[in-house]
C-alpha positions in Angstrom: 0.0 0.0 0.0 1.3 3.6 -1.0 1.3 6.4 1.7 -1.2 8.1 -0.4 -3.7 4.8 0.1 -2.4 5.0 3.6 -3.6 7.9 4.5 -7.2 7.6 3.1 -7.2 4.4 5.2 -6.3 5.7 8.6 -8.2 8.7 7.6 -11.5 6.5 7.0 -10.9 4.1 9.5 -10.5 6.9 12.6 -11.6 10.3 12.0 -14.5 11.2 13.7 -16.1 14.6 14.6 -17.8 16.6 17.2 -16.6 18.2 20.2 -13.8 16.3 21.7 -11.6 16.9 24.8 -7.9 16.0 24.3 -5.9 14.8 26.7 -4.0 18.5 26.7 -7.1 19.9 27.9 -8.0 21.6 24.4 -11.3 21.3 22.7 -11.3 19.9 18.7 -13.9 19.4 16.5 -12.0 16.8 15.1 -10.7 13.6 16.8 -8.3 10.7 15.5 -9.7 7.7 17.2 -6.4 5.8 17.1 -7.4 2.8 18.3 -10.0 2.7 15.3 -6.9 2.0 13.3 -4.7 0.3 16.1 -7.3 -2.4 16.0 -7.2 -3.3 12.2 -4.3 -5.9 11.9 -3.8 -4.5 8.0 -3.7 -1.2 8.7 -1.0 -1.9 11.4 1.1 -4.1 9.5 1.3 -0.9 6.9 1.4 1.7 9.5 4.5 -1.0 11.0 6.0 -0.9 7.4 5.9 2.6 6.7 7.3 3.6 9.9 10.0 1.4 10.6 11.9 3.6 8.3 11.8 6.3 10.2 13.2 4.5 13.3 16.7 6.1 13.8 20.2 3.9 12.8 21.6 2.7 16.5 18.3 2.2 18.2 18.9 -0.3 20.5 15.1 -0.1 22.2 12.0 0.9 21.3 9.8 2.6 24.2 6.3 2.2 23.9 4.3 4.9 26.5 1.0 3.7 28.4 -1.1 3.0 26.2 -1.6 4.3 23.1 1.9 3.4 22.1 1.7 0.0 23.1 0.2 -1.7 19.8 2.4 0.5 17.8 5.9 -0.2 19.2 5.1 -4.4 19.6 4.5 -4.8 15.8 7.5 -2.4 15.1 9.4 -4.4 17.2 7.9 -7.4 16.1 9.3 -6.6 12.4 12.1 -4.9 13.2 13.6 -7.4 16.0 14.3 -3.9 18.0 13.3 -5.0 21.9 10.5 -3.1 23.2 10.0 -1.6 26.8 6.7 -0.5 28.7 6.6 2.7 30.1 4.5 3.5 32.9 2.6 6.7 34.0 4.0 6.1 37.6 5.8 3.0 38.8 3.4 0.8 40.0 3.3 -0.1 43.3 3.5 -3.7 43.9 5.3 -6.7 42.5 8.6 -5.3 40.9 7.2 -1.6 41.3 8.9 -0.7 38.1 8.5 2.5 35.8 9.7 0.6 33.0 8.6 -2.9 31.9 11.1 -5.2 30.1 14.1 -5.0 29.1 16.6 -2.4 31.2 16.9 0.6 29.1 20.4 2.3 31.3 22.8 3.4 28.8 20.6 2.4 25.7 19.9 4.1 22.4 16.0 4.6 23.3 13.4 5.8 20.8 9.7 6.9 22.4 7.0 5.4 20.3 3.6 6.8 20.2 0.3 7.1 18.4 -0.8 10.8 18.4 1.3 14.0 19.6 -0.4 17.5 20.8 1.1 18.9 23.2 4.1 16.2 24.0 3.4 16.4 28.0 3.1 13.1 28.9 6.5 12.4 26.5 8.0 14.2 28.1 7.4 13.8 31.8 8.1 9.8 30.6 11.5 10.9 29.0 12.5 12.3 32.2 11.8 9.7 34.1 14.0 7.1 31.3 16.9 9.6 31.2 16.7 9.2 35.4 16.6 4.8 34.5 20.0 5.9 32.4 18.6 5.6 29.1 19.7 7.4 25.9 16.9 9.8 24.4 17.1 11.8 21.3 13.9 10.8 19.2 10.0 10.8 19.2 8.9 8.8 16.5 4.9 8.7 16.1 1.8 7.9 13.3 0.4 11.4 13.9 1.4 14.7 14.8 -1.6 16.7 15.7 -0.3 20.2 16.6 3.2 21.5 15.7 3.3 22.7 19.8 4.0 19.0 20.7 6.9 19.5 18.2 8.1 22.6 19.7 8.0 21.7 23.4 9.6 18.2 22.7 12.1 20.1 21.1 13.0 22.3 23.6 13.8 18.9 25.7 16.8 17.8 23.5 14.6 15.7 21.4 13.5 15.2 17.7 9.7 14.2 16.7 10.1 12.0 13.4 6.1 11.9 12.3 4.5 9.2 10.1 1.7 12.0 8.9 1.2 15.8 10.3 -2.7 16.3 10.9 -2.8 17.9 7.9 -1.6 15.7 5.8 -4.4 12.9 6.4 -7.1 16.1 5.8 -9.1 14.8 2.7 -8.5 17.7 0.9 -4.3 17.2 1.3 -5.1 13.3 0.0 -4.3 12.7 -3.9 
């Protein structure tokens, strides 16, 4: 499937609209249901294909964030072979009580995978807490960037956001 084909695929398969609360507080009246297309296994195997590329040379593990980044980074990892971590919200608080599931990620190459990026808050509140676990953090890599803010502020933390599709870009009138 082309990226063109892609895009009116995730496009049909998620977009919804209304009035929609984002988890940055803000009020759309357009929403990405990303678990619309998280659940088709086509559409993931192509988002998986297309987006492997982007992972950056060196990556040594891929860090999947609670939850939307979870189907994501386990078929990336799946095709790429690239061990996957899960990342927590807050270390839970019984068992191992770890932050970050899996694999260790001190002094790894790390890339954060997620779904959709706004405002980057939760990134990067989890980056902070994986630079504290010793990891190695320079990219974002994620299927959609919804506002060029979450670019910006991620940014300003040290890190680059590699996006499969802008919001714009999966707007009908931007598909060919």
């Amino acid at each position: 499937m082309d990226k063109n084909e892609l895009v009116r695929r995730i496009f049909e398969a998620s977009h919804l609209e209304g009035t929609f609360t984002l988890r940055s507080g803000q009020i759309s009246n357009e929403y990405f249901d990303k678990y619309l297309f998280e659940s088709d296994p086509e559409l993931m195997a192509e988002i998986s294909n297309h987006i492997s590329r982007l992972i950056p040379e060196g990556t040594e593990v891929l860090a999947r964030l609670e939850m939307g980044g979870i189907p994501i980074a386990t078929v990336l990892s799946l095709e790429t072979g690239i061990p996957t971590v899960f990342i927590r919200k807050k270390a839970k608080e019984y068992g191992t009580c770890k932050l970050a599931e899996g694999i260790s990620v001190n002094d790894k190459k790390v890339c954060i995978i997620e779904d959709v990026v706004t405002t980057g808050g939760q990134i990067i509140l989890s980056v902070n807490d994986l630079r504290q676990l010793g990891a190695n953090i320079e990219y974002v890599l994620c299927v959609i960037e919804r506002d060029m803010k979450g670019r910006e502020n991620i940014k300003k933390e040290g890190l680059e956001l590699l996006s499969l599709f802008t919001l714009d870009e999966l707007k009908p009138s931007k598909i060919s």
